[in-house]
C-alpha positions in Angstrom: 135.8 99.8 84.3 138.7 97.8 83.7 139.2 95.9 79.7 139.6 92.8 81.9 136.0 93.2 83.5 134.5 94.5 79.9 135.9 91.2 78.4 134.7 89.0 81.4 130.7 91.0 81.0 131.1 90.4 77.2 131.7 86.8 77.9 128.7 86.5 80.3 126.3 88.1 78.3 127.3 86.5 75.0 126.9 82.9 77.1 123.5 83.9 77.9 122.3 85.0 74.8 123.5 81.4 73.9 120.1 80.5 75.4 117.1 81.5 73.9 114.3 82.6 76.0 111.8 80.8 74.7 113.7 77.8 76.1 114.3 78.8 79.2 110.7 79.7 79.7 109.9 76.0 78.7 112.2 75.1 80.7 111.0 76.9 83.9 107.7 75.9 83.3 108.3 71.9 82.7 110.1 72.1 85.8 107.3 73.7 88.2 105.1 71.3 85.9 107.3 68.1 86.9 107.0 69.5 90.6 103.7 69.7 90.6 102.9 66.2 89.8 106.1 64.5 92.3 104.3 66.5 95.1 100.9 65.6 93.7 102.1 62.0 93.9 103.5 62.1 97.2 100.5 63.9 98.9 97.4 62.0 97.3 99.2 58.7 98.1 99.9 59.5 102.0 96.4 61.1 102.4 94.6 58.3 101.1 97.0 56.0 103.6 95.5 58.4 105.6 91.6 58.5 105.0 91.2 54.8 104.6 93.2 54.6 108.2 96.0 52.3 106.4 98.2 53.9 108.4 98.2 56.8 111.6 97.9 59.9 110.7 101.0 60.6 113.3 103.3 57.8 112.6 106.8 57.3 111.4 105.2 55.7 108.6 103.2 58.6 107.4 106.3 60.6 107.5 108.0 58.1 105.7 105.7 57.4 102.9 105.9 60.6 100.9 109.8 61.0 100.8 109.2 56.7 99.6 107.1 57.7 97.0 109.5 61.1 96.2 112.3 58.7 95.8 110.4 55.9 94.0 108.8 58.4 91.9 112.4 60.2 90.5 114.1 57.1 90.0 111.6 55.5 87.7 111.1 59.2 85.7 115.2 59.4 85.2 115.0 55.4 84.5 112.1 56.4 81.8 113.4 59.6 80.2 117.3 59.3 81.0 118.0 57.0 78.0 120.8 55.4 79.5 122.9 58.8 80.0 122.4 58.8 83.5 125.1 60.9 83.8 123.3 64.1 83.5 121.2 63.6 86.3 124.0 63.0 88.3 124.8 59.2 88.3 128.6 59.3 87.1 132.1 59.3 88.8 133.5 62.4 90.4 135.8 64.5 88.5 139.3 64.1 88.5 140.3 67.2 90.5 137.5 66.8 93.0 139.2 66.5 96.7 138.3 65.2 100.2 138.4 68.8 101.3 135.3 69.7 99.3 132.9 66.9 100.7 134.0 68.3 104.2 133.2 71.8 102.7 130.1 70.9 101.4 129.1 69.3 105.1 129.8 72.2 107.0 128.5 74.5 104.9 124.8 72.2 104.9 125.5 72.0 108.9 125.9 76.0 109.2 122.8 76.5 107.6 120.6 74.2 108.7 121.7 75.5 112.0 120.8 79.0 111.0 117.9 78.1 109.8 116.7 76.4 112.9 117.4 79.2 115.3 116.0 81.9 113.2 112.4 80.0 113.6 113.1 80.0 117.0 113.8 83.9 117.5 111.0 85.1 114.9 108.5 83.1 116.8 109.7 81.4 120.4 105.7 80.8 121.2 105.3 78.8 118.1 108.3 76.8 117.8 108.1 73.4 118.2 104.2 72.8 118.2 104.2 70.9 115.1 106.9 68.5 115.7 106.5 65.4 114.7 106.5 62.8 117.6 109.5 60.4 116.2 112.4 59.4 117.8 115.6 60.4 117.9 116.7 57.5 115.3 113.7 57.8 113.3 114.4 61.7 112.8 117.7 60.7 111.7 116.7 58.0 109.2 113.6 59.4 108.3 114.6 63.2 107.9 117.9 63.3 108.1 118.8 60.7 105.5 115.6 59.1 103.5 114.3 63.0 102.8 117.6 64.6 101.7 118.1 61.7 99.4 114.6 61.5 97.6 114.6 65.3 97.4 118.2 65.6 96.5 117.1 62.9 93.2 113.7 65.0 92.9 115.8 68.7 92.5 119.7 67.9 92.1 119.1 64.5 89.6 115.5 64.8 87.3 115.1 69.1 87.4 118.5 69.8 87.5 119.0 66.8 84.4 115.7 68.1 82.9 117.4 71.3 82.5 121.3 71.0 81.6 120.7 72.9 78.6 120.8 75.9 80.7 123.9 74.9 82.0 126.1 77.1 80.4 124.1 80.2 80.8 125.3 81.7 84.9 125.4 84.0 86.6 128.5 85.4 88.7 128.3 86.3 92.1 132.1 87.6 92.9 134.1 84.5 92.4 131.5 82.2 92.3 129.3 81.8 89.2 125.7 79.7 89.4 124.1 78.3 86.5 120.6 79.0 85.3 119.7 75.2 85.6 121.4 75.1 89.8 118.9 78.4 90.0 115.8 76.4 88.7 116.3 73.2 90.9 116.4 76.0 93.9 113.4 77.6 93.3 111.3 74.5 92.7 112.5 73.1 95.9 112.1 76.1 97.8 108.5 76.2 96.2 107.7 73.2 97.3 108.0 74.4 101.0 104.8 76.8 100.7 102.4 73.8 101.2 103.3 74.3 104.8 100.8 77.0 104.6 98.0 74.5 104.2 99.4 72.8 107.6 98.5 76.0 109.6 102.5 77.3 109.9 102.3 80.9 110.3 103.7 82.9 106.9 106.9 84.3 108.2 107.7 80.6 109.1 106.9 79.5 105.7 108.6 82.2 104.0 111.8 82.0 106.0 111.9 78.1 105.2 111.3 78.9 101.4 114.1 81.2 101.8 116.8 78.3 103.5 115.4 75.6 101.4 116.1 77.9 98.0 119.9 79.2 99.9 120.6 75.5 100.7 119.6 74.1 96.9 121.8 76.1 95.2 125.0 75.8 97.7 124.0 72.0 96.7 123.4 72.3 92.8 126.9 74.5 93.3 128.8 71.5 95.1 126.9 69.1 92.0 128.8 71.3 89.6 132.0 71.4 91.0 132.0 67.6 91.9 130.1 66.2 88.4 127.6 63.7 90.4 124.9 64.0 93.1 126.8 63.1 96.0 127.8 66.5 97.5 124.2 67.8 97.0 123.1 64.5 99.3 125.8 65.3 101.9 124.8 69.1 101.9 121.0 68.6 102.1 121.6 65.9 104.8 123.9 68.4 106.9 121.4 71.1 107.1 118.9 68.5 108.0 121.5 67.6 110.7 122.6 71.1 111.8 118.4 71.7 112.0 117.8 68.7 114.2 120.7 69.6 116.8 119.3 73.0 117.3 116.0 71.9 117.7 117.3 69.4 120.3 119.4 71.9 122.1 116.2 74.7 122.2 113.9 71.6 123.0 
């Protein structure tokens, strides 16, 4: 091994031992915590629409409501704990070497893999696929999916977990080129986590586990594009691309 690579593991390892790991158990488990209760939030308040036949069980407005009450529900915890530096969950300017090159990056990349994603359900289970979708149109799958969703979950993962955590910021892991913080790994799993309730909805396991997978590989290509950019923007734009790239294959395999 080279004196550059012993240097560059030195490095790593000192940075993590920054952190201790009491910490970033707390911090793993306030985060699953804080999950817990956004997606507690979001699913007592649409069943009860629900039960009490406020609203059809089927309807764009029952598909609405819990990414509503996701977005409703992040904005008034960051509003309550940020303490006016907003910044760490994401609400500041861009930084000064960011370029229009790596919003288009960051759209293809969400586009590739919501594409993948979408035809890999398809080939593990062709007798399955599409039994569950929703009936919406075209322009409510857009507005609805597309952009309401990646937005309240992009403020639910990239903005409050991803903030909650920045004191794991420093402490990454490198991958080749391409290092990923601790807190970017965090905001993955939670969101990827947060995929298993489609288990309760009857979706077989392989389904669910392949969506846990994409959710996770899609998070942290977002938390990465967070990083390199300094605010939440790219994570929306990457999030909403895969929910693009999804929806195209699903219209194309019908």
């Amino acid at each position: 091994m080279s004196l550059k690579n012993n240097i560059s593991r030195e490095n790593e390892e000192n940075i993590n031992s920054e952190v201790p790991k009491s910490l970033l158990r707390k911090k793993i488990g306030s985060s699953l915590g804080i999950t817990a209760i956004i997606v507690s939030i979001g699913s007592f308040f649409t069943s009860m629409a629900v039960v009490e036949e406020w609203v059809a069980a089927e309807s764009w407005i029952a598909v609405t409501l819990p990414s509503f009450l996701f977005l409703l529900t992040s904005l008034v915890w960051i509003a309550i704990v940020g303490k006016s530096d907003y910044g760490i969950y994401g609400f500041k300017k861009s930084n000064k070497d960011t370029r229009f090159q790596d919003y288009g990056l960051a759209s293809l990349l969400g586009l590739s893999v919501g594409a993948i994603f979408e035809f890999s359900l398809f080939l593990i289970n062709p007798s399955y696929y599409g039994t569950q979708v929703v009936n919406l149109s075209l322009w409510q799958t857009i507005g609805i999916i597309c952009i309401l969703a990646s937005i309240a979950e992009e403020l639910v993962f990239r903005g409050l977990i991803y903030g909650h955590c920045i004191a794991l910021l420093e402490r990454k892991k490198t991958f080749g080129s391409i290092s990923i913080s601790t807190s970017n790994f965090i905001a993955a799993i939670c969101f990827g986590i947060i995929h298993f309730v489609l288990i309760m909805q009857g979706v077989p396991i392989f389904n669910v586990i392949l969506t846990v997978f994409f959710a996770m590989l899609l998070g942290v290509i977002a938390g990465w594009y967070r990083e390199k950019v300094g605010n939440i923007i790219p994570a929306i734009i990457v999030h909403m691309s895969g929910n693009i790239g999804a929806t195209v294959i699903g219209l194309i395999l019908g």
